[in-house]
C-alpha angles and dihedrals in degrees: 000000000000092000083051093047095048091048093059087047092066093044090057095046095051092043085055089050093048089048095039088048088083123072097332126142116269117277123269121230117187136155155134140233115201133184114204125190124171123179130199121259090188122113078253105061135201150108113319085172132027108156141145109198129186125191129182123186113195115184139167133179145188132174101282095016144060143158139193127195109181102178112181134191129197132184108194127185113286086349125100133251108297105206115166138125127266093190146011113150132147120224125216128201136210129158089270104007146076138187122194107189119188144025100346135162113233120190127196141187140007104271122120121218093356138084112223110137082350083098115117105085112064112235129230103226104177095118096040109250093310104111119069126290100239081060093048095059118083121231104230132188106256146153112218132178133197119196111184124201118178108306099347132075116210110203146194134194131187130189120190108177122042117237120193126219120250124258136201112263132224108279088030128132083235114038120113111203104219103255106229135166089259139010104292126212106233105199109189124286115271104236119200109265115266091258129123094248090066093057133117134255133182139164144211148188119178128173123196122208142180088251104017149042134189146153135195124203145180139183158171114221151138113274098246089226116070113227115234112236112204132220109187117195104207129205107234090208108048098013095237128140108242098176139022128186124203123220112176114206137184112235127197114243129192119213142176128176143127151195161232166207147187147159114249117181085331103309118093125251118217129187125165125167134164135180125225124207128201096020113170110219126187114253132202083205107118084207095068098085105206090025103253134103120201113230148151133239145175125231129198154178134185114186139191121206102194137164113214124169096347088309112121098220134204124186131178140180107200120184136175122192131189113223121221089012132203136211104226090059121121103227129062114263091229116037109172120182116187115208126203123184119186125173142153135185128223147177092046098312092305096103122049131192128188139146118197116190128189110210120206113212106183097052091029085244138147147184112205124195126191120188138198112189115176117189079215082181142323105330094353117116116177104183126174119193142152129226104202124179124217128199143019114268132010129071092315107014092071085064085066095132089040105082115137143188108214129182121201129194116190129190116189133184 
C-alpha cells in the first residue's frame, strides 16, 4: 500500500511538471541552510545539540496547476544523516475549488505553542517541543479539498495511510523510561495495518469576517501516542506482581472542536476547545487488567494578543480536563498551562528579543525560553537563545537537568 501510494505521489507530481512546462510561471527555488549548536548548562556539561540541517523548497505554478517538492536533509550528533521530504504535493485549481494531493504539512487552529484541533499532522517529538514548529509537524500523505463560498471555506481532509508521531529514543535527552514496580518487557508498538479502512478523516468549516473569525471541526483518528497495555504476572503467594510486559497500541479517537478570534479595544481575543472522545489513560487500579481506563476530556485555550509600552504581548490559559474522572488515573483531572509570549524589535528590525515561557500549574513547573535573533545581513539570521527547565516534577519540570545555551546561524536564499 505505501509503495503504491508513493508511486502515485510521484505520477501526480511529473504530470504536474509536464502540464505546468507550457506557459507556466517560472519555477520557484528557496531554501535554507542552518547550523545549530546547544550546550549543557548541567553540573555535567556537554553538547544537548549538535546539527547541520538543509532545506530546499521547489515550486511552480500555472493557472489551474502547481507543485511543490520541499526535500530536507539533517546530521545530528552520533545519529545518521536524516534525508526525507516534508512536503510533495500537487495542487489542483477550479473556479471554487481546490485539491492538494500528496505529502503534504496542515496546520489547524489558533493556539501558540499547544496542540488542541491543530491534529492532523502527526509531530516529531524527539527533541521534546524545542525545534520550530514548522519542523515539529510531520509531513503526511493526504488528499485534501477546499471548496470556498463566499466568506467561508468548506474542507476535507483523507488520510489513507496512518503516521505516527516521533518519540524520544533510549539513550535520548528526552526519553523518559515507564516507571513501573519491576523491570517491564516493552515489546514494539502495534501500529493499524496499512489498509484504507484505517485511514483518517476531518473536517472543517472556517468563515472569515471583518470582526470575527471562527472555525468549527470535526474528525475520526488514531490517537499519535501509543497506550501502554499491561500483562502482570502475580505472584499467588504474596500478591505481588513479579513481571509486566508492555505492549504499546494505537487507539481511534473521535474528536470535534473549533476556534476563534476576534478584536477587543485593539488586542485579539483567541479561544479553541475540542473534545476527545475514547482516550486510553494509564491506572494504578489492579482491577484494570491491562492497566488502562477509556475516557473523554475537553481541552482548551483563551488567549489575549496585546501591545503595551512598545512590547508586543501573548497570553494563554490552556486546560485539559478528564470527564467522568477516577481516582486511580494516572493524570491529574484538571491540568492548566499559562503561556506568556513577550518580544520587541530594535535597531531598525534588524534585532529581535523575545523570551516565550510555558507555566505548569498543576506541578508548579516551567520552561522558559529567551531569544536573541540578529538580521547580521540579507538571508543571514544569527540568533542566540537559552531553554531553561524549572521544577521537579510535570511536563518540564522533569528536564530539569536538561537546560541548554544554544547559538543558530541561518542562511537563507
Amino acid at each position: 500500500m505505501k509503495k503504491r501510494l508513493a508511486a502515485f505521489i510521484t505520477g501526480a507530481l511529473l504530470l504536474a511538471a509536464s502540464g505546468l512546462a507550457a506557459g507556466a510561471e517560472g519555477p520557484a527555488l528557496s531554501g535554507w541552510v542552518r547550523s545549530h549548536t546547544g550546550l549543557l548548562l548541567s553540573a555535567d556539561p556537554g553538547y544537548a545539540v549538535l546539527q547541520n540541517a538543509f532545506s530546499l523548497s521547489f515550486e511552480q505554478k500555472s493557472d489551474r496547476l502547481a507543485f511543490k517538492v520541499n526535500p530536507f536533509a539533517r546530521l545530528d550528533l552520533d545519529q545518521p544523516l536524516e534525508i526525507g521530504l516534508r512536503e510533495a504535493y500537487l495542487d489542483l485549481y477550479f473556479d471554487s475549488l481546490q485539491l492538494r494531493i500528496g505529502q503534504q504539512q496542515i496546520i489547524w487552529g489558533k493556539g501558540e505553542g499547544v496542540f488542541i484541533t491543530d491534529v492532523v499532522s502527526p509531530k516529531d517529538l524527539r527533541s521534546f517541543i524545542l525545534p520550530d514548529f514548522t519542523e515539529v509537524r510531520l509531513g503526511i500523505p493526504a488528499l485534501r479539498a477546499d471548496y470556498y463560498l463566499g466568506g467561508s471555506t468548506f474542507e476535507l481532509v483523507l488520510v489513507p495511510l496512518f503516521v505516527p508521531s516521533r518519540s524520544p529514543e533510549p539513550g535520548s535527552l528526552w526519553y523518559l523510561a515507564p516507571s513501573f514496580p519491576v523491570p517491564p518487557t516493552l515489546h514494539p508498538a502495534v501500529e493499524p495495518a496499512a489498509e484504507l479502512e484505517n485511514g483518517e478523516i476531518f473536517a472543517r468549516w472556517s468563515w472569515l469576517g471583518a470582526a470575527l473569525d471562527f472555525e468549527l471541526m470535526g474528525g475520526l483518528m488514531w490517537d499519535d501516542e501509543p497506550a501502554l497495555h499491561l500483562a502482570r504476572t502475580i505472584d499467588s503467594g504474596t500478591g505481588q506482581v513479579t513481571a509486566i510486559d508492555v505492549q504499546p497500541r494505537y487507539h481511534r479517537l473521535a474528536l470535534a472542536g473549533g476556534s476563534f478570534s476576534t478584536t477587543l479595544a485593539g488586542a485579539v481575543l483567541r479561544a479553541e476547545g475540542a473534545f476527545y472522545s475514547g482516550k486510553r489513560l494509564a491506572t494504578t487500579a489492579p482491577t484494570d487488567a491491562d492497566g488502562l481506563v477509556e475516557k473523554n476530556y475537553l481541552h482548551y485555550l483563551a488567549g489575549l494578543d496585546f501591545s503595551l509600552a512598545g512590547l508586543q504581548l501573548s497570553a494563554q490559559l490552556v486546560q485539559r480536563v478528564i470527564l467522568d474522572y477516577e481516582e486511580p488515573i494516572v493524570q491529574d483531572r484538571f491540568d492548566t498551562t499559562a503561556t506568556l509570549r513577550v518580544s520587541d524589535t530594535l535597531l531598525r528590525d534588524t534585532l529581535r528579543l523575545e523570551l516565550f515561557a510555558y507555566l505548569g500549574l498543576n506541578d508548579w513547573d516551567a520552561l522558559l525560553r529567551p531569544k536573541l535573533s540578529w538580521a547580521a545581513a540579507d538571508g543571514l539570521e544569527i540568533s542566540a537563545g537559552a531553554d531553561l527547565f524549572l521544577g521537579d516534577e510535570g511536563t518540564f519540570g522533569r528536564f530539569d537537568g536538561n537546560d541548554q545555551a544554544y547559538l543558530k546561524a541561518k542562511v537563507s536564499f
